[in-house]
N, C-alpha and C positions, 0 to 999 in steps of 0.2 A: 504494500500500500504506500502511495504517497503520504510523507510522514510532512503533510500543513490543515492546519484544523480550519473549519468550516462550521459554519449555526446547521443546526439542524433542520432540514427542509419540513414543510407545511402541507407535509401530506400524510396518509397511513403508515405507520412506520410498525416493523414489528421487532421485539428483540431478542435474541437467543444469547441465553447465558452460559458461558464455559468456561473452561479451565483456563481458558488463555485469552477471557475477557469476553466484553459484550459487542457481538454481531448486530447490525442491523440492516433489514429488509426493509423494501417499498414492496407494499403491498399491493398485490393481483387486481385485476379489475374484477366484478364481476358481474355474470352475464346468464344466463337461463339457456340451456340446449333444449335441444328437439322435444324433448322429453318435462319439458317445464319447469326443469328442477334450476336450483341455483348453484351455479359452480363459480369459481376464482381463478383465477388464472396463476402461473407458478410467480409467488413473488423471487424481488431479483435483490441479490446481495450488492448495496449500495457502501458497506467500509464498515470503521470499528464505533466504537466511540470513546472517547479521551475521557475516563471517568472521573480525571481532576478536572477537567474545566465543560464538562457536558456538552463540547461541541465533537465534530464528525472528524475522523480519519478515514479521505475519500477512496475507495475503489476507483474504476476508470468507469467503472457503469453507472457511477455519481453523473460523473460529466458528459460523458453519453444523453443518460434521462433525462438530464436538467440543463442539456443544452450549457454546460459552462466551459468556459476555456483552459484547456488543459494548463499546469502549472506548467515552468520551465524542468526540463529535466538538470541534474546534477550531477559532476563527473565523479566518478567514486575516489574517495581517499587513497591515500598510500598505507594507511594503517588501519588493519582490521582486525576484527577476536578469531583468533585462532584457538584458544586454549582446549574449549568443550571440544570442539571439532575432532582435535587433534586427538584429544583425550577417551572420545567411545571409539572412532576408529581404533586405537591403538589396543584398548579393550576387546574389539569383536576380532582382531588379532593374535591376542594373547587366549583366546577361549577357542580359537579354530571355526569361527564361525566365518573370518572372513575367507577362507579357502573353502568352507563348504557351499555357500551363496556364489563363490565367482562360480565353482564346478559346476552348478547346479543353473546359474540365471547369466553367466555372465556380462557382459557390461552394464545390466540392471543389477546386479549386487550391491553397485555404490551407493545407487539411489534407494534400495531394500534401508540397507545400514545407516544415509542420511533421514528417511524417514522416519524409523526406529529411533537414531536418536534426535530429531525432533520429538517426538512424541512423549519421550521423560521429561522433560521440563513444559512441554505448553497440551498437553493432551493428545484427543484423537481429533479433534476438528481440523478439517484441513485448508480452511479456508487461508490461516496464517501462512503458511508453508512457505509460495513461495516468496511472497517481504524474507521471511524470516533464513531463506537459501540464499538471499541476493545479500542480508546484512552479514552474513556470514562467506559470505562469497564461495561457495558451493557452485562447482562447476553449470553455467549456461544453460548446458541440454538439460538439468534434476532440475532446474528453476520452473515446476510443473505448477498449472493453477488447480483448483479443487475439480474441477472437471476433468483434466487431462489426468489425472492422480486417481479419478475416480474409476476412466476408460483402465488405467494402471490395474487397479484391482481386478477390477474384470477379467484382464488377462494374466492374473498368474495362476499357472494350471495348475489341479488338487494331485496331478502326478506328482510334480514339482514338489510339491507341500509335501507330500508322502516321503521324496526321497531325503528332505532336508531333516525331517523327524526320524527316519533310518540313521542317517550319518552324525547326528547332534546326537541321539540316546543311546549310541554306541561308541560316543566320543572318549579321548580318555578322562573327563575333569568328572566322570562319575562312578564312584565306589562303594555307594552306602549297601550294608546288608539290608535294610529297610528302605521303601519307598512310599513316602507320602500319597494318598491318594484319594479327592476329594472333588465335590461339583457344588457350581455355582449356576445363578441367573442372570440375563442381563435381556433386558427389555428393547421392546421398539415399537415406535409409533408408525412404521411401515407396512401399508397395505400387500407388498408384493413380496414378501419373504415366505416361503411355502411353513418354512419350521416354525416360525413364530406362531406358538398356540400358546390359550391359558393352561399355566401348571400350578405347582407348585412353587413361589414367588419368592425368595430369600432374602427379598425388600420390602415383602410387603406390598407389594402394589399390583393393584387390578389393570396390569397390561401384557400383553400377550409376549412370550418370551423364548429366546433359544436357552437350552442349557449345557453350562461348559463348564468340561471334566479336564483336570491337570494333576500330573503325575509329577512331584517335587522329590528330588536328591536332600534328604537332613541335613545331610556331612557338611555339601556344599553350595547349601540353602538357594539352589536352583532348579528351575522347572525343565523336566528332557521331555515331554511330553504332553500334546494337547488334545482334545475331542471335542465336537457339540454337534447337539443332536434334536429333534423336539423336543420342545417345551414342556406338551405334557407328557412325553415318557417319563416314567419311575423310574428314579435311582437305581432302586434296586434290582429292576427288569434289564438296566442295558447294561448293568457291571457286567457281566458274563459276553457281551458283545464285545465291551470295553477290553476284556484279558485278552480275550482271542486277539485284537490287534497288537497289544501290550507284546504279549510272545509272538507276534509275526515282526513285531519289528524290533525289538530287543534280543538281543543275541544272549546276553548273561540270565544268571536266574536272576526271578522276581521274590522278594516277599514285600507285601504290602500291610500298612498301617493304617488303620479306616476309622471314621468316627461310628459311635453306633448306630449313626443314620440305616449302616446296611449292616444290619446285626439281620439275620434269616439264615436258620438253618437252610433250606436250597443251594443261599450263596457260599457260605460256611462249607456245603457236601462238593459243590462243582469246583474251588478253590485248593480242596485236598483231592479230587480227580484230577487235578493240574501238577498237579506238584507246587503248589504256589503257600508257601509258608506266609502266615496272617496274624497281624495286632489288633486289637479291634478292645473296645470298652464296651462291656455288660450294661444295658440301660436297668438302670434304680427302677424302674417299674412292673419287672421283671420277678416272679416269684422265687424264679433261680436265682432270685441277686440275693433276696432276704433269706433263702434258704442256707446258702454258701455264708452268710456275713453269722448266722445264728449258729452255724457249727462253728464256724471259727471261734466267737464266744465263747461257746461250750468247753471247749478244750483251751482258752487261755493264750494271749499273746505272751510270750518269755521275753526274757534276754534274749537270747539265741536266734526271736526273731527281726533284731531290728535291722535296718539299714544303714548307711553310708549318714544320713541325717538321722539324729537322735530322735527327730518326731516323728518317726516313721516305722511301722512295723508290716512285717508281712507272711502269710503262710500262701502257701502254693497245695492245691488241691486237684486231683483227677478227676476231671468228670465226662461223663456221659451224654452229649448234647444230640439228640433227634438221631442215637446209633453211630454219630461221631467222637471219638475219644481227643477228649480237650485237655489243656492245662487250665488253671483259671486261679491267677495271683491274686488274692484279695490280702488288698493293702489298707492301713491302719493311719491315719496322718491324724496327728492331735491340733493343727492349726488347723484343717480341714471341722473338726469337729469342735475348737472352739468356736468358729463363725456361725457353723451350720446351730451351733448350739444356741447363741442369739436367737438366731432368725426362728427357730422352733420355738420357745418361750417367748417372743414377740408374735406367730402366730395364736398359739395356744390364745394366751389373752387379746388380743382382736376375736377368738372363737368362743370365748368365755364373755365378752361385754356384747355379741350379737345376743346372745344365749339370755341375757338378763334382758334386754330388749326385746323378745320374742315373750318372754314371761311377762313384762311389763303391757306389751300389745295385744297378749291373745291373740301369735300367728304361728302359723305349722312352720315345724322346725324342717329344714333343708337336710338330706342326707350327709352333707361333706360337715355336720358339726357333730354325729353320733360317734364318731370313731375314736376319739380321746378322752367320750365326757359319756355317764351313762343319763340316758335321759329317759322321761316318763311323758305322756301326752295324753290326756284324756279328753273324748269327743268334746268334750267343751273347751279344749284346746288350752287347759290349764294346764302349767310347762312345772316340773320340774326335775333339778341337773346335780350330777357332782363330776369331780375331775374320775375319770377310768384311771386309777393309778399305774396298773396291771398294765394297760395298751400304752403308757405315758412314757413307763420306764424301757419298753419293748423299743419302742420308738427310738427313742433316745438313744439304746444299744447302739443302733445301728447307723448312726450318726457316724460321718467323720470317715465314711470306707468310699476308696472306689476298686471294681471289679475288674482286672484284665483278661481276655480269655485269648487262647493262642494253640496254633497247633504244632508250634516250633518247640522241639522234643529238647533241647537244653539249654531253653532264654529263662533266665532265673530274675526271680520279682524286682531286682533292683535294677536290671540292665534293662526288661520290659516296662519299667516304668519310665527310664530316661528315654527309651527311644520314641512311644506314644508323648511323653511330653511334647518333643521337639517336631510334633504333628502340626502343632499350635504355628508353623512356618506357612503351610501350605496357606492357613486364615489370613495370615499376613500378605501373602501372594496375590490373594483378592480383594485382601483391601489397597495395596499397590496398583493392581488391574482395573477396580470399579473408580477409583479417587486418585491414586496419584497420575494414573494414565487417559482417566476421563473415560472410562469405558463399561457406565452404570446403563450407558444407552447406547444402540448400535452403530447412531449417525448413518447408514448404509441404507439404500433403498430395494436393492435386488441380493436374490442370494449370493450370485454370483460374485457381489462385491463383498458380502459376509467371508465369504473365504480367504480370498485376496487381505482382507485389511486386518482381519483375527490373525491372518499369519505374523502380520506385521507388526501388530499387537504383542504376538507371542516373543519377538524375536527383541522389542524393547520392555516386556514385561524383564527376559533375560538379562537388559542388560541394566534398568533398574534396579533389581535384587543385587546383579551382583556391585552394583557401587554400594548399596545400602550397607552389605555385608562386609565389604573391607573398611569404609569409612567408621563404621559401626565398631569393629574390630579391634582396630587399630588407638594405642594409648594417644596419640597426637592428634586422631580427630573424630573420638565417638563422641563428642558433644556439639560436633559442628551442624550436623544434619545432610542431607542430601540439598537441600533448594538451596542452602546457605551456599554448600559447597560448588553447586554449578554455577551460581553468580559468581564467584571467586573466580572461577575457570575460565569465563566466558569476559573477564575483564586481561584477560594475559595476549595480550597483543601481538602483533607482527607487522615489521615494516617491509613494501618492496621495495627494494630500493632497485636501481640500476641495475647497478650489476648480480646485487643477491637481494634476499629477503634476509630478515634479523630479528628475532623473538626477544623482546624486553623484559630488561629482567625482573626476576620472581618477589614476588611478598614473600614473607616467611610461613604463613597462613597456606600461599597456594605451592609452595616448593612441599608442605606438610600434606596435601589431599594429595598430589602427585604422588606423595611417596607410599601413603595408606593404599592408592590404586596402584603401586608396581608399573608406574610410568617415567619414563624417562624422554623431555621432549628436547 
C-alpha cells in the first residue's frame, strides 16, 4: 500500500479486523436478479486504516473508484530490514525444510518460505503481503497481491502436500518415543467449501467448520504432521483413518499420547492391532476410574510409592479393558487435591444454601443435590436434609488422582506421567495456529485454496514453534517473547552500497535472539 493517509470516503464502508490491522471495503451495490431477491455485488478492498489518526492507507482501487490522482511514486532507499528475513530463511535451513520445498516446488519454494514467514508476525490475511515483500525487498516476481496469492493456493497440488509430509516426518530433527496427537476446529463463513459442516465446535461457535488433526514431536516441540477433514466427522470415527496415513507415511514406529477425548475401547482394540503403543488419560466419569482410585485406597499409598516430587505418589495396576490387557498408573498428587479440595467444600455449601432455599420455598429438590446430603420430600413438598457423611468422605477419597492407562509393557508411573504432561505442547500449537497465526477463521473461499494455504499455515505454524522454543529456552532470552523479538530482528538493517551491501551493527538484545536461534548472519 501506498504509505500517505487520506479522510475516509463518504460512502458504505465495511471493516475486517485482523491480526495485522483493520481492512477496509467499499461496499457492493445492490440490485434484485431475475428471481427478485436482493443481492450485492462483491465489495472491493479500498486500503488499511491508520488506527492512530482514523484516516485511510490507500490501495490503488482507492484511486481507481474515486477517480483520484495517483501519488508520486518513491525511489526505494539504500537501506532496508534485513534481519527477520534473513533470520527464518536461515531457520527453514537449519530444519531441512528449505531443501525439501526446493525438491519438491522448486522456484516457488522461496515464495512457500517468504509467505510462511510472513504469516508469524502479521497472520493469515493476505491482503498485506505484498506492501509488506516490497518493505522488505523480497524478490519482484513473490511481490504477489491477495489474488495472484490466492490463484497460488489453488495450485499447489495435494501430491505435492503428500510428499512434503513424507520427507518432513521422516526428517532427522524427530526422535520422540511418544507423539502428540490431537484435533482442533476452525471455522468459515464460506459458502463453497464442500467440508465445512456443523460439528463439534472447540470455540464454541454456531458456524460450520473443517476439523484439523496434528501430530507434535514433545522432544522437539514441533508439529511432523497435518490432517483435516469434515467438520462433522467424530474424532473418534477418523483416528483409525488418521493411523492408517500416520504409518503410510512414517517410516519409524508410532506411539501416540491422546487426550481422553478418544478414550473407546474400539480405538484402544484397533491401536494394539497396529502395533501402535498409546498414553491416553482415564476420564473421572468413568466407573473404572473410581473403581481403580478405591482399590488403590484400600491397600495404602507407602513410601515406596512416591515419585521424583514428594507430592506425588503412584501405584500401577493390571487391568482388563473390553478383553484388552492395560496398565493403568493411578497417581496420587497432594497439590492436585488440595485445590480440588477447595472447590468440593465450596460446592458442597453453594448445594447446602440451595437446599435451605428449597425448604424455605416449598420446591422439588433437583437430583444433582441428593448425592452428598440425604434428603426427605413429602407430597406437600416439605424438605428436609442432612450432610451424607458416608458419600462426603467417599468423595473426598478420591480427590487429588489422575488415571493413566497404557498399553506400553515397561512405561513406569513416573516416566508416563512426564511424557502425557508435555501433551499440554500440542494445546499450545493451536493456540499459536488459531491467535498467533490468525487462523481461528479460514479467510479461503474454495476448497481448493483450503489446501494450498493450510499447507502454508503448517509450514509457518513450524517455524513459529520452533523460534518460541529456542527463545523460550535459552537463559539470554526466555523473557523476551516472540513479537518482542521479531521487532528486534526486523530493525537490523543493510546497506547497498556500490560495490557490496553491509549489515549494521548488532544491539546487544538482537546479537542475544541471534544466538538463542543458532544464527549467524
Amino acid at each position: 500500500m501506498i504509505k500517505q493517509l487520506y479522510p475516509l470516503p463518504d460512502v458504505g464502508l465495511r471493516k475486517q479486523k485482523t491480526k495485522s490491522g483493520i481492512y477496509l471495503y467499499k461496499r457492493g451495490k445492490c440490485y434484485r436478479d431475475e428471481n427478485k431477491k436482493v443481492k450485492r455485488t462483491n465489495d472491493t478492498l479500498i486500503g488499511k486504516l491508520d488506527e492512530e489518526t482514523g484516516f485511510l492507507i490507500p490501495n490503488k482501487n482507492y484511486f481507481v473508484i474515486f477517480d483520484k490522482p495517483m501519488p508520486k511514486t518513491h525511489k526505494l532507499s539504500n537501506e532496508y530490514s534485513t534481519g527477520y528475513v534473513s533470520c527464518y530463511m536461515n531457520i527453514f535451513r537449519q530444519l531441512g525444510i528449505s531443501d525439501i520445498l526446493l525438491n519438491i516446488f522448486g522456484d516457488e519454494a522461496e515464495l512457500i518460505s517468504h509467505l510462511a514467514g510472513y504469516m508469524v508476525p502479521e497472520g493469515n490475511v493476505m491482503e498485506g503481503f505484498k506492501d509488506w515483500a516490497q518493505d522488505h525487498r523480497i524478490p519482484e516476481r513473490f511481490q504477489k497481491n491477495s489474488q495472484r496469492l490466492s490463484e497460488f493456493f489453488e495450485g499447489i497440488m495435494p501430491v505435492d502436500i503428500e510428499e512434503f509430509k513424507n520427507k518432513w516426518s521422516n526428517s532427522k530433527c524427530f526422535n520422540s518415543a511418544f507423539y502428540a496427537y490431537d484435533v482442533t476446529s476452525i471455522s468459515s463463513y464460506s459458502e463453497n467449501i464442500d467440508e465445512l459442516e456443523l460439528g463439534y465446535n472447540r470455540d464454541k461457535e454456531l458456524l460450520r467448520q473443517i476439523n484439523l488433526s496434528v501430530l507434535l514431536d514433545r522432544n522437539v516441540h514441533l508439529p511432523l504432521l497435518y490432517d483435516w477433514y469434515s467438520g462433522s466427522l467424530n474424532d473418534k470415527t477418523y483416528l483409525p483413518y488418521a493411523i492408517e496415513m500416520m504409518q503410510d507415511t512414517i517410516d519409524k514406529k508410532i506411539s501416540l499420547v491422546m487426550d481422553q477425548g478418544f478414550h473407546r475401547s474400539e480405538t484402544f482394540k484397533d491401536l494394539e492391532r497396529r502395533g501402535i503403543e498409546f498414553l491416553t488419560l482415564l476420564p473421572s466419569n468413568l466407573k473404572t476410574y473410581d473403581d481403580l482410585i478405591d482399590k488403590c485406597n484400600a491397600i495404602g499409598f507407602k513410601h515406596v510409592d512416591r515419585l521424583s516430587n514428594p507430592q506425588k505418589r503412584a501405584k500401577t495396576l493390571d487391568i482388563t479393558l473390553q478383553g484388552l490387557k492395560l496398565k493403568a498408573h493411578v497417581i496420587k498428587d497432594q497439590d492436585l487435591f488440595n485445590q480440588q479440595l477447595v472447590s468440593f467444600y465450596n460446592d458442597l455449601d453453594r448445594k447446602e444454601q440451595e437446599l435451605k432455599l428449597l425448604q424455605k420455598t416449598k420446591k422439588l429438590v433437583r437430583p444433582g443435590l441428593t448425592a452428598l446430603f440425604n434428603v426427605t420430600q413429602s407430597k406437600d413438598l416439605d424438605l428436609a436434609y442432612e450432610p451424607n457423611n458416608e458419600a462426603i468422605d467417599l468423595a473426598i477419597s478420591r480427590l487429588g488422582f489422575i488415571v493413566l492407562i497404557t498399553n506400553h509393557p515397561s512405561l513406569d508411573a513416573e516416566t508416563a506421567l512426564h511424557v502425557y504432561r508435555k501433551k499440554g505442547l500440542i494445546e499450545k500449537a493451536f493456540d499459536n495456529l488459531k491467535n498467533g497465526l490468525d487462523f481461528s477463521r479460514l479467510r479461503v473461499h474454495s476448497g481448493d485454496r483450503v489446501e494450498g494455504k493450510l499447507f502454508i499455515g503448517f509450514i509457518a505454524l513450524i517455524l513459529r514453534m520452533h523460534m518460541i522454543h529456542c527463545l523460550s529456552s535459552h537463559e539470554l532470552t526466555k523473557n523476551i517473547g516472540l513479537k518482542r523479538s521479531i521487532k528486534e530482528l526486523k530493525k537490523i538493517n543493510t546497506y547497498k552500497g556500490k560495490l557490496r551491501s553491509t549489515t549494521a551493527p548488532l544491539t546487544k538484545m538482537q546479537k542475544n535472539i541471534l544466538t538463542a536461534l543458532n544464527i549467524t548472519l
